[in-house]
Jmol script that loads the backbone (N, CA, C; Angstrom):
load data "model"
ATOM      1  N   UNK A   1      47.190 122.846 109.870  1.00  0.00           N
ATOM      2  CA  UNK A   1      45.782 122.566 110.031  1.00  0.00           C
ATOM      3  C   UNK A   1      45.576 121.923 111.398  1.00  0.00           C
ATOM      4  N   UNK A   2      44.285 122.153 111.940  1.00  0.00           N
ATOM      5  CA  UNK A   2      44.477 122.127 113.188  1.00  0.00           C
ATOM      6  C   UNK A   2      43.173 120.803 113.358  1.00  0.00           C
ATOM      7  N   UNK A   3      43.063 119.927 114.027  1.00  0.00           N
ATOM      8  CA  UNK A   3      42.084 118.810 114.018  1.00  0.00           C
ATOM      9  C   UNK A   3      40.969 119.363 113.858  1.00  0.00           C
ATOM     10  N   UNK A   4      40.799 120.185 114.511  1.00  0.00           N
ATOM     11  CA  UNK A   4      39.468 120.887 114.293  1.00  0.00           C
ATOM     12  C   UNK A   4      38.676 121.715 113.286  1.00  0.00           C
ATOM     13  N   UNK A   5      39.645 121.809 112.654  1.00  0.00           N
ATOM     14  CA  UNK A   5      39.366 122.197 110.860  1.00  0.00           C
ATOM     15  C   UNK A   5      39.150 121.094 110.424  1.00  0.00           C
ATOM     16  N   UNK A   6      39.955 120.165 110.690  1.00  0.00           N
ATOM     17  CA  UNK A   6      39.495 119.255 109.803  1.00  0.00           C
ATOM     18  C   UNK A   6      37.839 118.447 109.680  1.00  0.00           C
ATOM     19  N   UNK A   7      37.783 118.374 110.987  1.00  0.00           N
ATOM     20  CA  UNK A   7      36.124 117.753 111.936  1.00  0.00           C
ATOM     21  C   UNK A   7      35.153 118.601 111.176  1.00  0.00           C
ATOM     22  N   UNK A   8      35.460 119.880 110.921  1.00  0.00           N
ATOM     23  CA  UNK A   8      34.422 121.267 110.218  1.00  0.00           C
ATOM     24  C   UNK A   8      34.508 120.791 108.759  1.00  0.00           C
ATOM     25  N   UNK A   9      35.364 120.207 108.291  1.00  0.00           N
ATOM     26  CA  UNK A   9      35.143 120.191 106.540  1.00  0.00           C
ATOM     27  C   UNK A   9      34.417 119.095 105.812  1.00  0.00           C
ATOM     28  N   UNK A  10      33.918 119.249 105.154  1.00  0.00           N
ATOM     29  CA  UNK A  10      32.878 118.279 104.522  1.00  0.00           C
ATOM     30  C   UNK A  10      33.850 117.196 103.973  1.00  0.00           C
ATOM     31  N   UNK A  11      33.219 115.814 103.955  1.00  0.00           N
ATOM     32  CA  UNK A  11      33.774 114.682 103.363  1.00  0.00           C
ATOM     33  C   UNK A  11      34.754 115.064 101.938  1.00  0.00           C
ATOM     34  N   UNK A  12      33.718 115.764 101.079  1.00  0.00           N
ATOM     35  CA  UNK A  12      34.227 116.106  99.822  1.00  0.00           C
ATOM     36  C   UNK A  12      35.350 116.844  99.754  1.00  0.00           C
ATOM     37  N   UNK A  13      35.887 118.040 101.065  1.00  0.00           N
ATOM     38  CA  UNK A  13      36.521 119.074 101.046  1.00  0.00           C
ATOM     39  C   UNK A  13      37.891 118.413 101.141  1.00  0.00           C
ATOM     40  N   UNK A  14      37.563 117.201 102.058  1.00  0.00           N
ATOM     41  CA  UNK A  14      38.803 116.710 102.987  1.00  0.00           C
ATOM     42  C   UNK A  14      39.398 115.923 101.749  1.00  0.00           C
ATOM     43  N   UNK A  15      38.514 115.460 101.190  1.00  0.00           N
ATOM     44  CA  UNK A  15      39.558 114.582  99.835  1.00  0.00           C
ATOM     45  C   UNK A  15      39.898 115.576  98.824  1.00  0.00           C
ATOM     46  N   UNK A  16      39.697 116.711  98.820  1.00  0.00           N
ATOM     47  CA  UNK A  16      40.073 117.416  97.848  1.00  0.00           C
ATOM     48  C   UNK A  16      41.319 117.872  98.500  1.00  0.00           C
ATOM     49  N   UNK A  17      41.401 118.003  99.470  1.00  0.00           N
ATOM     50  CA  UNK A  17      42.592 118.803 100.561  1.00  0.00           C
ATOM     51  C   UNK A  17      43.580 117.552 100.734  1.00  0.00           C
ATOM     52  N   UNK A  18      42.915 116.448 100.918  1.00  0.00           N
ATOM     53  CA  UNK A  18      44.125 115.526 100.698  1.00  0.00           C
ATOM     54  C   UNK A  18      45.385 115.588  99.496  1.00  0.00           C
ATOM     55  N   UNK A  19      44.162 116.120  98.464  1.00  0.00           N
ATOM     56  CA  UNK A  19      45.185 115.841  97.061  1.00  0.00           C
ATOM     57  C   UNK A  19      45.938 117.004  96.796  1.00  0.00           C
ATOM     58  N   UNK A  20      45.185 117.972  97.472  1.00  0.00           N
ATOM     59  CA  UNK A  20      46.678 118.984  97.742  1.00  0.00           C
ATOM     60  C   UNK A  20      48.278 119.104  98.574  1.00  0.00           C
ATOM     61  N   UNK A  21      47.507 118.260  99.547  1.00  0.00           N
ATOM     62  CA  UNK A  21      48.439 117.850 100.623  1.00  0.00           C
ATOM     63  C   UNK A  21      49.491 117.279  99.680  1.00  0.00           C
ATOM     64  N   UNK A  22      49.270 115.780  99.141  1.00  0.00           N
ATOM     65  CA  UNK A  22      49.927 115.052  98.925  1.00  0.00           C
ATOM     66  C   UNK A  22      51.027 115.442  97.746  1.00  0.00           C
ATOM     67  N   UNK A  23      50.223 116.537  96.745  1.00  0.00           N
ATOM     68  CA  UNK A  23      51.238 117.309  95.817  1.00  0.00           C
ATOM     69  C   UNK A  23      51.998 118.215  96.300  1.00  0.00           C
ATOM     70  N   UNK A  24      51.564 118.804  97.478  1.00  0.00           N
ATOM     71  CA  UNK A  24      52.567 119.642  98.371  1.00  0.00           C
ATOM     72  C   UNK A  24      53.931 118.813  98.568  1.00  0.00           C
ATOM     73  N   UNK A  25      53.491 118.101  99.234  1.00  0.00           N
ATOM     74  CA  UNK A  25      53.869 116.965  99.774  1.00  0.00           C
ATOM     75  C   UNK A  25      54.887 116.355  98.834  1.00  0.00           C
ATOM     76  N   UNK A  26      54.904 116.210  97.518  1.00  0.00           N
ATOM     77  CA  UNK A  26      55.806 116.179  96.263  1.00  0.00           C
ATOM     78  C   UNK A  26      56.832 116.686  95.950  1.00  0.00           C
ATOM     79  N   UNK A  27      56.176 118.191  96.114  1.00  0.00           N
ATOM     80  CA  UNK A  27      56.962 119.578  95.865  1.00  0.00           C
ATOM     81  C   UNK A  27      58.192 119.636  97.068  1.00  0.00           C
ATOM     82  N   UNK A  28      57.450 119.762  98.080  1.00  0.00           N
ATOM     83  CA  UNK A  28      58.487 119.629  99.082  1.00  0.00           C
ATOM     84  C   UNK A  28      59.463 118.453  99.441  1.00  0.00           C
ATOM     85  N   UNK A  29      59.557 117.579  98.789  1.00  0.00           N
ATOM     86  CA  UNK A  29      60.129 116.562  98.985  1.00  0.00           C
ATOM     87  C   UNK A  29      61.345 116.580  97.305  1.00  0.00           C
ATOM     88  N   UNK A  30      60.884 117.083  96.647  1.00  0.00           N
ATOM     89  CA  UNK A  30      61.592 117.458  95.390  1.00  0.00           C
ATOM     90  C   UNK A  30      62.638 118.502  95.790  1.00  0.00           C
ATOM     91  N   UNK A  31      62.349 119.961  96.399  1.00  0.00           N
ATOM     92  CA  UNK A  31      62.945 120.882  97.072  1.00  0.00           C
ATOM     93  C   UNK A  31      64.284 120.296  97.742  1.00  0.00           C
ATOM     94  N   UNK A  32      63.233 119.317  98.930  1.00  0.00           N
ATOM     95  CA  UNK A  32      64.192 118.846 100.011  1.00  0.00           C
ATOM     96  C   UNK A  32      65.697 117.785  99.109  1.00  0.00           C
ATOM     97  N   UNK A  33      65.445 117.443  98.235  1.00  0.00           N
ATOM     98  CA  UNK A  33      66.530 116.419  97.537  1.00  0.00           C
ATOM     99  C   UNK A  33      67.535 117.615  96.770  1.00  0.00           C
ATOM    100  N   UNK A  34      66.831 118.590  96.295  1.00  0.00           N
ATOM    101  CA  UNK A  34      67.989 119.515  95.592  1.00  0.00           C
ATOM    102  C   UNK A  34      68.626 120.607  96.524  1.00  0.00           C
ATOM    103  N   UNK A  35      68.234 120.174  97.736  1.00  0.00           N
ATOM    104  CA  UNK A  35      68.941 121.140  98.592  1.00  0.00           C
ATOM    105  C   UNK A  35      68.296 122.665  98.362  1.00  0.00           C
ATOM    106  N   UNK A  36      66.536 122.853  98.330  1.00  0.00           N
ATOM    107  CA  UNK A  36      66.834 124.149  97.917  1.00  0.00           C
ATOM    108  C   UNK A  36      65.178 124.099  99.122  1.00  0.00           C
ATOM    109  N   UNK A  37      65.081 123.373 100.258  1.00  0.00           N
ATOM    110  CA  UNK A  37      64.116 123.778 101.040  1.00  0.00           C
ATOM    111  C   UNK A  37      64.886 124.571 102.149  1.00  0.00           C
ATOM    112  N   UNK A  38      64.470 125.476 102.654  1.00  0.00           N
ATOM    113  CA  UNK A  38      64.966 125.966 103.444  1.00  0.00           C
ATOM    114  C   UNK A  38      64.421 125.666 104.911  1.00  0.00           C
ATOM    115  N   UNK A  39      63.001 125.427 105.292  1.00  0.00           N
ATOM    116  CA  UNK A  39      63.087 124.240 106.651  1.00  0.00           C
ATOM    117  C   UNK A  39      62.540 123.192 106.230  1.00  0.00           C
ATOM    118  N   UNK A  40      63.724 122.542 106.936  1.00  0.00           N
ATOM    119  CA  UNK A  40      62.714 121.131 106.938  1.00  0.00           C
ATOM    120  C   UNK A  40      61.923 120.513 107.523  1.00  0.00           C
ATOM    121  N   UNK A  41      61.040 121.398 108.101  1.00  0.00           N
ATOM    122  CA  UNK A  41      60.321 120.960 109.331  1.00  0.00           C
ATOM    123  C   UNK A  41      59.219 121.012 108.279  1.00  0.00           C
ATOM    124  N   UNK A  42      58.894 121.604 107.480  1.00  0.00           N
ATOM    125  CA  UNK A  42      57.796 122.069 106.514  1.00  0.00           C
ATOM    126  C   UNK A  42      57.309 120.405 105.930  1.00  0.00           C
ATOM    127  N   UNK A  43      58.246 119.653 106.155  1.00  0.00           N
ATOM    128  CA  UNK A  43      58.330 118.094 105.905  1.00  0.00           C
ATOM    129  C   UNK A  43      57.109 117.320 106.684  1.00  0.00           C
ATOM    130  N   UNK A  44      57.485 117.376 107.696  1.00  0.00           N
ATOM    131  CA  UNK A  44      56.523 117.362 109.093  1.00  0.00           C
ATOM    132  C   UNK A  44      55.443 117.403 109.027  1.00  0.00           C
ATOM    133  N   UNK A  45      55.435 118.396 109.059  1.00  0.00           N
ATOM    134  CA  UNK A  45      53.751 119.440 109.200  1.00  0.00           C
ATOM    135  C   UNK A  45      52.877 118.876 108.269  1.00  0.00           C
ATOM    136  N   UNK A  46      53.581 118.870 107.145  1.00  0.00           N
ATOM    137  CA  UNK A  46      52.993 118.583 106.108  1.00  0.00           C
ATOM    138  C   UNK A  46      52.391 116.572 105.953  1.00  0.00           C
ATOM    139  N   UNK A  47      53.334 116.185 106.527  1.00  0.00           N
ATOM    140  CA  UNK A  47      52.798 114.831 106.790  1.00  0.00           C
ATOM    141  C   UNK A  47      52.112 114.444 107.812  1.00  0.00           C
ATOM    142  N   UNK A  48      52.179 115.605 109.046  1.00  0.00           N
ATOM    143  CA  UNK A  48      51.056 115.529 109.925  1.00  0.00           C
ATOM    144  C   UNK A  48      49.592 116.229 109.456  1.00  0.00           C
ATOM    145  N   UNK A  49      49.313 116.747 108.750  1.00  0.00           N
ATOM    146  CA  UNK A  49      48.407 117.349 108.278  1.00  0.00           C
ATOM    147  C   UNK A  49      47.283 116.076 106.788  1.00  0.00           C
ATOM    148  N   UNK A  50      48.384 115.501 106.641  1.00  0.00           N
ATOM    149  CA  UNK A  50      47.832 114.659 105.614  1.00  0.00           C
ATOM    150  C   UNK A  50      47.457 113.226 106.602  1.00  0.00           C
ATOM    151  N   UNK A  51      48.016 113.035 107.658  1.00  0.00           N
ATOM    152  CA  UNK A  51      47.708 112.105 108.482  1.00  0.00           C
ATOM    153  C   UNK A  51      45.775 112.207 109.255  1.00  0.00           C
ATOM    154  N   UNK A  52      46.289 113.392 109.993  1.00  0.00           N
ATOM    155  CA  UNK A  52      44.878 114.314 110.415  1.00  0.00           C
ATOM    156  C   UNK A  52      43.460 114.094 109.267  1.00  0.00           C
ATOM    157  N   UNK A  53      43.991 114.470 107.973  1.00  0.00           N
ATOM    158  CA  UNK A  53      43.201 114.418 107.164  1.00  0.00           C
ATOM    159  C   UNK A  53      42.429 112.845 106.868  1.00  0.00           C
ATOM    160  N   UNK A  54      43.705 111.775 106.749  1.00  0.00           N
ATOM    161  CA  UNK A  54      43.209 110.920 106.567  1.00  0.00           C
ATOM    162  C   UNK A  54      42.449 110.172 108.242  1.00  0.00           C
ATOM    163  N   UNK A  55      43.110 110.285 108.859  1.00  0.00           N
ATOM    164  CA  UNK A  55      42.388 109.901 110.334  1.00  0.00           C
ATOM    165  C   UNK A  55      40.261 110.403 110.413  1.00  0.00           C
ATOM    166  N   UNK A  56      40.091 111.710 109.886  1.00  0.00           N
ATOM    167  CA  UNK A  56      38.755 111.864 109.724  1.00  0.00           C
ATOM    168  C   UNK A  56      38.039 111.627 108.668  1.00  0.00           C
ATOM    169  N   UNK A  57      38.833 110.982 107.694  1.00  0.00           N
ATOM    170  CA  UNK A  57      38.133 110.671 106.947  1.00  0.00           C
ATOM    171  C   UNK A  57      37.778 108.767 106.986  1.00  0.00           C
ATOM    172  N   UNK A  58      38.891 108.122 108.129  1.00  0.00           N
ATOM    173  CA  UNK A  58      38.634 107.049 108.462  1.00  0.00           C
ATOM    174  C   UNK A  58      37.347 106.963 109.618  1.00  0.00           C
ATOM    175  N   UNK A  59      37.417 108.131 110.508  1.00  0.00           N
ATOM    176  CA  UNK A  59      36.526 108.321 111.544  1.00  0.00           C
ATOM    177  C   UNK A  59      35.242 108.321 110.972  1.00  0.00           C
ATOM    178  N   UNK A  60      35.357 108.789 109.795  1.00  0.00           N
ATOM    179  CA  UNK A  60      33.539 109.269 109.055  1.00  0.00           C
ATOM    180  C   UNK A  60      33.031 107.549 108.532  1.00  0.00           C
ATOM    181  N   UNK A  61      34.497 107.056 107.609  1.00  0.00           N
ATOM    182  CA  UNK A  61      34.125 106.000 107.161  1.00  0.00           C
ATOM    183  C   UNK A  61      33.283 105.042 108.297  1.00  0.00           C
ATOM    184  N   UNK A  62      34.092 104.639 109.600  1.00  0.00           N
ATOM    185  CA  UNK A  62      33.221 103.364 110.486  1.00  0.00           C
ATOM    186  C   UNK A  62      31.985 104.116 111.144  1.00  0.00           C
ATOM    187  N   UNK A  63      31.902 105.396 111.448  1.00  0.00           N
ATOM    188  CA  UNK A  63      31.113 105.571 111.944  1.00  0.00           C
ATOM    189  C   UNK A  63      29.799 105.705 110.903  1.00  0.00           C
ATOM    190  N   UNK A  64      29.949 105.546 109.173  1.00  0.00           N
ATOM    191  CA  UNK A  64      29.096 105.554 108.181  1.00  0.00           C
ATOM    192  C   UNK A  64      28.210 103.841 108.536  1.00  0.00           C
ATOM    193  N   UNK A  65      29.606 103.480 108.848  1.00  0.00           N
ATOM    194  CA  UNK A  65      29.267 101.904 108.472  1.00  0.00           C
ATOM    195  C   UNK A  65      28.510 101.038 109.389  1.00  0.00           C
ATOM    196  N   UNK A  66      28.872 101.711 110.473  1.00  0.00           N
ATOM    197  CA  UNK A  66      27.579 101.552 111.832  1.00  0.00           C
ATOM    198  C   UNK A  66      26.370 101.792 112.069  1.00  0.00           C
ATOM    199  N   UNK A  67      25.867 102.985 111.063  1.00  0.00           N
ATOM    200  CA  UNK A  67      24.353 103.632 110.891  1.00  0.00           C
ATOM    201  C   UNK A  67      23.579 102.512 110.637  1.00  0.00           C
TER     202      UNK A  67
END
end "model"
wireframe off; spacefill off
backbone 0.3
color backbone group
């Protein structure tokens, strides 16, 4: 996911996408312990993507709180 997807998705979308992330995020980390992920970069991505996510959804929060 690219920052700029994220900036495009509605408040609601991004917390719903979080909670996918983060079960991804499960899965792959379950994989990675039984030896059965095959990259582990998929590790990464995946925690940069949940980072991104949460970063705009902090950006929305102060800039809510300033209105």
């Amino acid at each position: 996911m690219k920052a700029k997807q994220a900036h495009d998705m509605t408040t609601d979308e991004l917390t719903a996408r979080l909670g996918e992330l983060k079960k991804e995020l499960f899965s792959l980390r379950f994989s990675h312990a039984t030896d059965n992920l095959p990259n582990a970069n998929l590790l990464v991505t995946c925690r940069r993507d949940i980072a991104r996510v949460k970063t705009v959804l902090r950006e929305r929060e102060i800039a809510g709180g300033k209105k």
